[in-house]
C-alpha positions in Angstrom: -13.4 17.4 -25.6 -15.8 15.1 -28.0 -18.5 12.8 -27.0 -18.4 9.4 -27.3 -21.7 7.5 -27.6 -21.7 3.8 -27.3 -25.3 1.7 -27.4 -26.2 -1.8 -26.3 -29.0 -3.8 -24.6 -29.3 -5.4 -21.2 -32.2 -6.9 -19.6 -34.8 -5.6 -22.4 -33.6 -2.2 -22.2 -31.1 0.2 -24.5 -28.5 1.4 -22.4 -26.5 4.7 -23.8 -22.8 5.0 -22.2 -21.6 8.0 -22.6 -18.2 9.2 -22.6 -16.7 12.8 -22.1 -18.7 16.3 -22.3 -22.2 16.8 -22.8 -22.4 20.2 -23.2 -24.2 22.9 -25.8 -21.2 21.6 -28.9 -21.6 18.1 -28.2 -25.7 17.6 -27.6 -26.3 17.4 -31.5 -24.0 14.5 -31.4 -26.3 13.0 -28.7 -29.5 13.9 -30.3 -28.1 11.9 -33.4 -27.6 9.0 -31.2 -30.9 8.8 -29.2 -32.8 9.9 -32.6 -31.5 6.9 -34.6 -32.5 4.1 -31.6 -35.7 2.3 -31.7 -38.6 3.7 -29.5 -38.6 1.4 -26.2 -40.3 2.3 -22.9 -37.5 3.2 -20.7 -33.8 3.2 -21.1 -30.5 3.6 -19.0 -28.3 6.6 -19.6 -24.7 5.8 -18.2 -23.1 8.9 -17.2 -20.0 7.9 -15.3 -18.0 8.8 -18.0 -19.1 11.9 -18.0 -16.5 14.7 -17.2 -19.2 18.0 -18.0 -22.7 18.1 -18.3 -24.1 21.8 -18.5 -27.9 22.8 -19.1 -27.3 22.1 -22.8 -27.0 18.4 -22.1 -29.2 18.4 -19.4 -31.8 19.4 -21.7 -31.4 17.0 -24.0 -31.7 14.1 -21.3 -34.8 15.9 -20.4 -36.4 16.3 -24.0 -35.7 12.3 -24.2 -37.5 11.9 -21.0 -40.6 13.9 -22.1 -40.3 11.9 -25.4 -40.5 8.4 -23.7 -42.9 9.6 -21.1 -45.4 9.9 -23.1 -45.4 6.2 -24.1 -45.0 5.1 -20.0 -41.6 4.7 -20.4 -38.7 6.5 -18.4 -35.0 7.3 -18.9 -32.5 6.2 -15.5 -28.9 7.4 -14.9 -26.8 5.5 -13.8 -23.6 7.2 -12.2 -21.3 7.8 -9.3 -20.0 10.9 -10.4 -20.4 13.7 -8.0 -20.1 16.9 -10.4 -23.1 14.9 -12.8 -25.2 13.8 -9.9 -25.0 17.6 -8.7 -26.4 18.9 -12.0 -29.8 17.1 -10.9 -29.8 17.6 -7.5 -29.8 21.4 -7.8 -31.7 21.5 -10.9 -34.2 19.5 -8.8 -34.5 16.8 -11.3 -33.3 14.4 -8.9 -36.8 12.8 -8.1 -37.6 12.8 -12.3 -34.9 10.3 -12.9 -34.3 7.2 -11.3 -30.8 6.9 -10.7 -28.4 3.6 -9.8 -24.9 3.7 -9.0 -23.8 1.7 -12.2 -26.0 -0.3 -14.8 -27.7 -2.6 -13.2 -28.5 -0.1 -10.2 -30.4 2.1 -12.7 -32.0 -1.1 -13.7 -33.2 -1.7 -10.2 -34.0 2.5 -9.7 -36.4 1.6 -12.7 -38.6 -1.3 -11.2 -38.9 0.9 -8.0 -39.3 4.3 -9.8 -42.8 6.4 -9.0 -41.9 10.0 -10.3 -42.0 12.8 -8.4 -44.9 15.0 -10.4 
């Protein structure tokens, strides 16, 4: 299955919505995406579209998080699926990401964020 990538803004931030598999064939397609947005500090990745994510895509969520790290910003997921949410609770990424339900939840992970180090 392909990857859809869709962009937008909401409240000051980029927010990516995703749609399909994230996995080793579609991460260049992602990497594309993220590569051609302007450099903000944080952004919302919305994953409830989602229907695979293996350690391909995971690590290309995490290489954007190092990237925006470095200027204080942060990459959120926002989600309610249980198969994506998995991925970063037994990857222990969990506490790297602040993660909201939906949109505006990630929104609100970000304001109350402190990463786990």
């Amino acid at each position: 299955m392909a990857l859809e990538v869709a962009t937008g803004d909401r409240d000051d931030l980029v927010v990516i919505t995703l749609r399909g598999e994230l996995d080793i064939y579609t991460v260049p397609v992602f990497r594309r995406e993220v590569g051609a947005l302007p450099k903000g500090p944080s952004l919302v990745i919305d994953m409830d579209g989602v229907t695979l994510l293996d350690s391909s895509g995971l690590g290309a969520i995490v290489a954007l998080h190092s990237r925006l790290r470095e200027s204080g910003g942060v990459v959120a997921i926002a989600s309610t699926s249980r198969p994506v949410l998995r991925v970063f609770e037994v990857t222990g990424l969990r506490g790297t990401f602040p993660i909201g339900d939906d949109v505006d939840g990630a929104i609100s992970a970000i304001k109350n964020f402190s990463p786990e180090e």
